[in-house]
Z-matrix of the N, CA and C atoms (Angstrom, degrees):
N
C 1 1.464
C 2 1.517 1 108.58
N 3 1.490 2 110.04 1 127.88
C 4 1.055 3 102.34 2 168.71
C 5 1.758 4 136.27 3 -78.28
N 6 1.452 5 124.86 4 -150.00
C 7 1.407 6 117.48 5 177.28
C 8 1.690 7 98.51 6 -92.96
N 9 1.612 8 103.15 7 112.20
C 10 1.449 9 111.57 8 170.08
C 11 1.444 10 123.32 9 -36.21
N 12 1.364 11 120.47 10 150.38
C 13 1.337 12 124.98 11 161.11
C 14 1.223 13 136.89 12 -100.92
N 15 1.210 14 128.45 13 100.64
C 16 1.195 15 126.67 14 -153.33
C 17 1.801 16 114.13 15 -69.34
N 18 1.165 17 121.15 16 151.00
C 19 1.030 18 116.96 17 -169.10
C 20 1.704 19 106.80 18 -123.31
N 21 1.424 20 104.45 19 -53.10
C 22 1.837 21 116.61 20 162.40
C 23 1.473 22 97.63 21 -60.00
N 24 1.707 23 94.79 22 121.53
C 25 1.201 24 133.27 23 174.18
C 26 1.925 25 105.13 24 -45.59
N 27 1.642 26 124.74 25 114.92
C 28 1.035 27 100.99 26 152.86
C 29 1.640 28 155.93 27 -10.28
N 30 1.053 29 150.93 28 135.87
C 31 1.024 30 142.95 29 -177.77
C 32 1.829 31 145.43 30 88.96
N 33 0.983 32 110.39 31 -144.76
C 34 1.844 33 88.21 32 -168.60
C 35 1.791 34 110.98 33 -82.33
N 36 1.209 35 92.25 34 138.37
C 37 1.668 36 80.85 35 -168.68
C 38 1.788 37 117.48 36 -87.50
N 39 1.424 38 107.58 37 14.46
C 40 1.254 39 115.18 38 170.75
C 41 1.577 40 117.38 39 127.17
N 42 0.964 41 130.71 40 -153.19
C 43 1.607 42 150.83 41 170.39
C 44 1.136 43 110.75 42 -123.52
N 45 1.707 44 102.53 43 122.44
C 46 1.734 45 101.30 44 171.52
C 47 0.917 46 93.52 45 -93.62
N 48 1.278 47 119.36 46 155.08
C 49 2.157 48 131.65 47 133.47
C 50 1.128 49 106.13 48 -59.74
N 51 1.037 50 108.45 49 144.38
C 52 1.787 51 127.15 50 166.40
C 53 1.438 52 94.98 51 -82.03
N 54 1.273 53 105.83 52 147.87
C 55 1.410 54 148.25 53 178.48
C 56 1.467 55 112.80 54 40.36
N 57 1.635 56 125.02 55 26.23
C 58 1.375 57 146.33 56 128.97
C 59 1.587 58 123.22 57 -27.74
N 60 1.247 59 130.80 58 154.00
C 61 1.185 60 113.03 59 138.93
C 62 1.514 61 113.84 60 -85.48
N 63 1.651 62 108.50 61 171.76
C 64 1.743 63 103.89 62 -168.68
C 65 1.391 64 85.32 63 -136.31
N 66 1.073 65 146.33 64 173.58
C 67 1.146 66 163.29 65 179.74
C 68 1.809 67 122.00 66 -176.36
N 69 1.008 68 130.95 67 86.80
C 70 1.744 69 114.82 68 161.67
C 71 1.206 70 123.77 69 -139.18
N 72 1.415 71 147.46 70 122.73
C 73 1.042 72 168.17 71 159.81
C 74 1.773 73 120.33 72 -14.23
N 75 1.463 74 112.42 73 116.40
C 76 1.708 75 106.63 74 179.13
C 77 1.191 76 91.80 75 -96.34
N 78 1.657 77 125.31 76 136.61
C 79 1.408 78 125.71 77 153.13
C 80 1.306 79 142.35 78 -95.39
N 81 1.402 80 139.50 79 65.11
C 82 1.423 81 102.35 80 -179.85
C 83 1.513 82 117.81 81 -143.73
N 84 1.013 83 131.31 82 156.17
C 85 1.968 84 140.33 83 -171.98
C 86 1.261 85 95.12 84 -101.57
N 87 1.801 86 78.06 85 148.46
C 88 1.217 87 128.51 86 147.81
C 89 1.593 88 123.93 87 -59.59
N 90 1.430 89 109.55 88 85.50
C 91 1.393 90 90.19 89 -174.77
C 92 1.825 91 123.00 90 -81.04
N 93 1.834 92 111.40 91 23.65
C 94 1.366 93 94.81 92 153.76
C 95 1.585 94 112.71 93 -106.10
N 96 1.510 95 121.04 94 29.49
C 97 1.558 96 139.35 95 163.02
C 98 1.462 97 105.49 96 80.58
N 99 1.464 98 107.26 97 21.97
C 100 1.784 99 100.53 98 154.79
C 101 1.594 100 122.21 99 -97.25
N 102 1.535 101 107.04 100 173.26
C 103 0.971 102 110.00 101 177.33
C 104 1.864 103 127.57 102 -53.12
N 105 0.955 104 116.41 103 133.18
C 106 2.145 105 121.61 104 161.26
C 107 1.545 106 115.82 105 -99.82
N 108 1.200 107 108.47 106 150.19
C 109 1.412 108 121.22 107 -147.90
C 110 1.521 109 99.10 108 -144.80
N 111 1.090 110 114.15 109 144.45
C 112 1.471 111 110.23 110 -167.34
C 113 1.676 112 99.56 111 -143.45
N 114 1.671 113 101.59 112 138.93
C 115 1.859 114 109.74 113 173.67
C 116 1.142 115 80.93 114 -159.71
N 117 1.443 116 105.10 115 176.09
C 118 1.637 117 133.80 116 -163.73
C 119 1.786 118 96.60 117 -112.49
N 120 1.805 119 107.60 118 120.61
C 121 1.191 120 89.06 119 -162.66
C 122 1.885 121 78.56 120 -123.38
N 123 1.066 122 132.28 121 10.64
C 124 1.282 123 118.90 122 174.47
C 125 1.488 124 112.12 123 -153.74
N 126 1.262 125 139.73 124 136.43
C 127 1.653 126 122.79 125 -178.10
C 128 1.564 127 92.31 126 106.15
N 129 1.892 128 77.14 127 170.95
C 130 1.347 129 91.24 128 162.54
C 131 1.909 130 112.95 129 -133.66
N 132 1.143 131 96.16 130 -176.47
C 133 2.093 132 92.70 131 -163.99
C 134 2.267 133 82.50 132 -124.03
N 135 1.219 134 86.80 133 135.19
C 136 1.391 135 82.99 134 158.71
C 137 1.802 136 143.32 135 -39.67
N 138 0.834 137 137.08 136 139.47
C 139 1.577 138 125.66 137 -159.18
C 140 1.511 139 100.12 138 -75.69
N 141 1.509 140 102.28 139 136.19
C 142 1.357 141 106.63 140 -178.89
C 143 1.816 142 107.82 141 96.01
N 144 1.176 143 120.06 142 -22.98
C 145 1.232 144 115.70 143 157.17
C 146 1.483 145 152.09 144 -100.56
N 147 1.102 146 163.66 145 88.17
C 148 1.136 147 153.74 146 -95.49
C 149 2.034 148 99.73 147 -156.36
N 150 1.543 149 97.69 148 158.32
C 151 1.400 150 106.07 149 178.37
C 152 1.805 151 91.40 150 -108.25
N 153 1.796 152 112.09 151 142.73
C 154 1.381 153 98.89 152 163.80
C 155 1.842 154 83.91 153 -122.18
N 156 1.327 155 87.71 154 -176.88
C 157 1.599 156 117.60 155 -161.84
C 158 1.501 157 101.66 156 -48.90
N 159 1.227 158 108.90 157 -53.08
C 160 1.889 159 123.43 158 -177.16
C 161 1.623 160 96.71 159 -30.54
N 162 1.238 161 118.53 160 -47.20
C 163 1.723 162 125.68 161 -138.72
C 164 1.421 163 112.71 162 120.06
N 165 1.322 164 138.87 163 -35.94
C 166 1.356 165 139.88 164 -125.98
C 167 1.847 166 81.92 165 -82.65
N 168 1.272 167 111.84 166 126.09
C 169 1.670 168 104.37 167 147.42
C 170 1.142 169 112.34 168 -120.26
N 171 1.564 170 105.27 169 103.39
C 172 1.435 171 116.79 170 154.82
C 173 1.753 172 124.03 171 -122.40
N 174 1.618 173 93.81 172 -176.86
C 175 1.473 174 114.27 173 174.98
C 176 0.937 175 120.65 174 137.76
N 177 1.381 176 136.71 175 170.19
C 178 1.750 177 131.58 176 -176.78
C 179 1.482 178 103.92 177 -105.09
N 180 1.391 179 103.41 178 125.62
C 181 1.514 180 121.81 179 -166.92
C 182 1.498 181 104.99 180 -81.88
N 183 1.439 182 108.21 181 123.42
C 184 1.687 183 117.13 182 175.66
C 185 1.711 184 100.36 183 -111.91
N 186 1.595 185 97.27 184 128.70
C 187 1.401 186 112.12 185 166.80
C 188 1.646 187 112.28 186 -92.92
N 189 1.303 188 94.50 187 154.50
C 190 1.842 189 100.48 188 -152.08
C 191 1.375 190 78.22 189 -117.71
N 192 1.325 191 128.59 190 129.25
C 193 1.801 192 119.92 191 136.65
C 194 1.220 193 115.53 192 -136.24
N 195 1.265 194 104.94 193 168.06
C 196 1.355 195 116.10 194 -162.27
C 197 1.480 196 118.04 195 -113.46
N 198 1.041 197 139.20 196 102.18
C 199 1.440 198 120.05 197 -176.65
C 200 1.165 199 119.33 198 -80.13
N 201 1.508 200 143.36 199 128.70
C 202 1.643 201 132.17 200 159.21
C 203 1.241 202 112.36 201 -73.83
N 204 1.275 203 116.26 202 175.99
C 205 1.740 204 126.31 203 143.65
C 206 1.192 205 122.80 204 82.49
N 207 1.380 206 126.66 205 171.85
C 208 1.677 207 121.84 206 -171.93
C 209 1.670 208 101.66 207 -91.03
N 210 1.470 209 107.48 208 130.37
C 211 1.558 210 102.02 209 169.36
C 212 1.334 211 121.00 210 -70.46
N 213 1.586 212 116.33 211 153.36
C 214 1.717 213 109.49 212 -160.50
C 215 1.789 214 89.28 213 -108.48
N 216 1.126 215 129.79 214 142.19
C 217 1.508 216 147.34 215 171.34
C 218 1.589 217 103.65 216 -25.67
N 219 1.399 218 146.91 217 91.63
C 220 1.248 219 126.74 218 132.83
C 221 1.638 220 152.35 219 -29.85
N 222 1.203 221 127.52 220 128.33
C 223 1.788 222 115.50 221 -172.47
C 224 1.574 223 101.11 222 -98.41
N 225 1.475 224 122.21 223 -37.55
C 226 1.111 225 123.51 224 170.59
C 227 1.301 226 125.51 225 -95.55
């Protein structure tokens, strides 16, 4: 196989919403006409979202936080 051709435009692939579904498409060939295969080989993907082999990165993005510390009394 040679060095793929990318087809998805460089750069940021957008803004998810949290707890959306996300869906968008990686493109690019083989220009000696075999198959491309796609995994996540550096980084990380938001939780709840994942790359599969096709290209497809989807899933509905869950934000994680964490709270510390003692809560202080509210009046309102």
């Amino acid at each position: 196989m040679a060095q793929p051709v990318w087809i998805t435009p460089a750069g940021s692939l957008g803004t998810i919403p949290e707890g959306l579904f996300f869906q968008t498409p990686l493109l690019a060939e083989d220009p000696d006409g075999g198959q491309v295969f796609f995994r996540l080989v550096a980084g990380t993907l938001p939780a709840g979202i994942q790359v599969a082999e096709n290209g497809l990165i989807q899933g509905v993005p869950k934000a994680i936080v964490s709270v510390e510390g003692v809560p202080l009394p509210v009046l309102q």
